[in-house]
C-alpha positions in Angstrom: -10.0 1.8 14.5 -6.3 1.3 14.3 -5.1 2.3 10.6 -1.7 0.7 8.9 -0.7 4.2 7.5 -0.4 8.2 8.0 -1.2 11.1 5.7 1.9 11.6 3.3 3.4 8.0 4.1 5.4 6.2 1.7 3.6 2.5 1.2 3.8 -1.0 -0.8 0.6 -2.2 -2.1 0.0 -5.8 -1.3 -2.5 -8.7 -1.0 -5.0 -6.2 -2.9 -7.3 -9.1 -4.9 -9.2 -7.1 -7.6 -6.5 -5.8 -9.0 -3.1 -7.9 -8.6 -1.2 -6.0 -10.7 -1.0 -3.3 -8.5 1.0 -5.5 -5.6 4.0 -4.3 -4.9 3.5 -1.0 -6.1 4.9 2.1 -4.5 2.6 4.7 -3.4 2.1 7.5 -0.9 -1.1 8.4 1.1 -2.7 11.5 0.4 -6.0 11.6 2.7 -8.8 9.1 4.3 -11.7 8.7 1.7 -15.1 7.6 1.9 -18.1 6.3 -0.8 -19.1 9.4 -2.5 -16.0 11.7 -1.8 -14.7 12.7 -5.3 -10.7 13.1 -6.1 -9.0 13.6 -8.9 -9.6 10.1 -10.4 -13.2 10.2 -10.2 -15.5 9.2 -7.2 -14.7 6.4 -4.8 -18.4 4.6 -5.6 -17.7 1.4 -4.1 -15.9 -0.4 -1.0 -16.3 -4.0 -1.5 -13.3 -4.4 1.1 -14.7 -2.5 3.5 -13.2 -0.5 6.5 -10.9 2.4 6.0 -9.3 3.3 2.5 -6.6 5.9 0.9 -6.8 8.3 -1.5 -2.9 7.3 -2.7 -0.8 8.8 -5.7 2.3 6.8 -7.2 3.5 6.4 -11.1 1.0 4.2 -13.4 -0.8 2.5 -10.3 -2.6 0.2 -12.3 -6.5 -0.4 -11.8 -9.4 -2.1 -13.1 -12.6 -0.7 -13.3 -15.7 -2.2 -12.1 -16.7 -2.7 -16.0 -13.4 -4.6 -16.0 -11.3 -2.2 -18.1 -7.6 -2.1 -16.8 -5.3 1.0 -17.0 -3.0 3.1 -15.0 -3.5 6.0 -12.9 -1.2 8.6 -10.8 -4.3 8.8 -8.4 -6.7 5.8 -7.3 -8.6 4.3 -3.9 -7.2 1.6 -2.0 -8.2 0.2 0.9 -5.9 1.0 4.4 -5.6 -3.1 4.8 -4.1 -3.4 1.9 -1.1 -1.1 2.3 2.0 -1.3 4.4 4.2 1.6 5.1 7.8 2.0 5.0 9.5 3.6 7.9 12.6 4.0 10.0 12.7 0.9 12.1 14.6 3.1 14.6 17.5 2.8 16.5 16.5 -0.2 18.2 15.0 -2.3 15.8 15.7 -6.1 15.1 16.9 -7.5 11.6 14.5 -10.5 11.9 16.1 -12.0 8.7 18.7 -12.9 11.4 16.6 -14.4 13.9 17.0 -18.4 14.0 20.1 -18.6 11.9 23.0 -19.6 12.5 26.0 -17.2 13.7 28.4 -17.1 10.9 32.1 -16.7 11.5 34.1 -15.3 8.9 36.9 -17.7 7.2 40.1 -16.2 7.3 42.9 -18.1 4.9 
């Protein structure tokens, strides 16, 4: 089971469908957490998604209940697949905002 993030990883919150609001959030990873397991927030009861999920903590994550009520949390469940980390590219990475375009040359009066 490959996993998108690490423990303690710095992540943006997208494509998550019950709750849009909380795209592009900020949040880290705290640990793995399965139906049943109780944190902070409550306990994780459901996992409509399926497959692996994140206990995370951020600033005013927003979530909905399953009653429907929305509100904002420092701690709350979401899925692994809906999470992408933020790390060093490295040394060698590739800028692929660059790939396909055009060489610019600068202008020089």
């Amino acid at each position: 089971m490959g996993l998108n993030c690490k423990p303690d990883e710095l992540c943006r919150v997208v494509g998550m469908p019950w709750t849009p609001e909380a795209n592009d959030h900020f949040v880290t990873t705290v640990r793995l957490i399965s139906v049943g397991d109780e944190y902070e927030g409550g306990v994780f009861a459901a996992n409509p998604a399926g497959g692996p999920a994140w206990l995370v903590r951020g600033h005013n994550i927003p979530m909905r209940s399953i009653a429907g009520t929305f509100h904002f949390q420092s701690k709350r469940v979401i899925n692994d697949k809906f999470l992408r980390p933020i790390r060093d590219p490295g040394d060698d990475a590739v800028d692929e905002t660059l790939i396909n375009n055009p060489v610019r040359h600068e202008v020089t009066a």
